[in-house]
N, C-alpha and C positions, 0 to 999 in steps of 0.2 A: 961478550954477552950482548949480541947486537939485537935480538929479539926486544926487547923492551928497554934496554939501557943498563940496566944491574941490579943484581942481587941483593934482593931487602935483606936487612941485618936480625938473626933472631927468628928466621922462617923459613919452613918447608915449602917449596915452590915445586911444581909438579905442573907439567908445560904438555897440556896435550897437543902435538902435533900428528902432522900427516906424511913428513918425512923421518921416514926407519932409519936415517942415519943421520938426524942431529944430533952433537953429543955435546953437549957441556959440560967442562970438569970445572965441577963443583961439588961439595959433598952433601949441599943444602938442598939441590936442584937433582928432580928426578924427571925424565922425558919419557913421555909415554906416546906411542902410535896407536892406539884404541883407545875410542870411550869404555872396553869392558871392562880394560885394567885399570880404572877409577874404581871398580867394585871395593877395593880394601879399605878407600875412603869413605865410600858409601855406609859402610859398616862400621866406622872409626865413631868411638864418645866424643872423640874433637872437636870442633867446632872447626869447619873447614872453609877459604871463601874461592870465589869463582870470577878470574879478573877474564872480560871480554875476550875477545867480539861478538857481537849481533847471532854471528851463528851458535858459537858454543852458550851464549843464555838462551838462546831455542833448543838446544840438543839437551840442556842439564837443567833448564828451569823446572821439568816435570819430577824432578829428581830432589830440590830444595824442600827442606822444611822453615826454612827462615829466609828473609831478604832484607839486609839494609840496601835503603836506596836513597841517593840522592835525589831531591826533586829539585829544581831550577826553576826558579818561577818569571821566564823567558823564553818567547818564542824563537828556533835558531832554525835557519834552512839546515835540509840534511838528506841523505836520503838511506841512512840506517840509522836502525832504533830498538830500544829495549822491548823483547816483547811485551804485551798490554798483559796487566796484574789482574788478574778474575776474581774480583771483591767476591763472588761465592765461595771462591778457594783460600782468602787470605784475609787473614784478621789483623787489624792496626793494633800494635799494643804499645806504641812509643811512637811519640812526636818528638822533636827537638828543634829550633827553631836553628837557624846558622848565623855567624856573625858576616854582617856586607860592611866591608871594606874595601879599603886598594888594594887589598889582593883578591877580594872577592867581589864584583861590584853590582851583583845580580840578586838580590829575594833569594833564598833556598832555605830548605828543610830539610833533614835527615828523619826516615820512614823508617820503621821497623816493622816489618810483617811477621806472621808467622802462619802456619798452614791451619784451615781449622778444621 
């Protein structure tokens, strides 16, 4: 599972790629070559989440009804980034503050949006 390291335990994982003949044998892990074939999710009561990159939350942001997001309250060089949140389109209904520690050692928050 060299794509991102391994298979979270307790979850459907559904990996859109752009190569038709990745395959991973997993019974948890489904591979898709189109955005279309995300439609079933689309439609899904589940609550579904959407792990990077830069492209795929430009390609599916218009499609979310909800967003947890980390905010980091530090400046990092970079030169990709989550698209910008259009406070006309999205309402705060959850703050959380995070704990800074040694394993975290920067300000953050976790944000909850939702569409309004």
């Amino acid at each position: 599972m060299s794509l991102f390291g391994r298979v979270l335990p307790n979850r459907k994982h559904v990996i859109l790629c752009n190569d038709a003949e990745l395959s991973i044998e997993d019974e948890n892990v489904e591979v898709l070559d189109d955005v279309s074939k995300l439609k079933k999710y689309e439609i899904s009561k589940e609550e579904n989440f959407i792990i990077g990159g830069a492209s795929i939350y430009r390609l599916l942001l218009p499609k979310a009804s909800k967003l947890y997001i980390t905010k980091i309250n530090q400046e990092f060089d970079g030169d990709v980034y989550f698209p910008e949140i259009d406070e006309n389109e999205w309402k705060i209904v959850e703050t959380e503050k995070g704990i800074k520690d040694e394993k975290n050692p920067y300000d953050y928050e976790y944000v909850t949006y939702i569409r309004k």
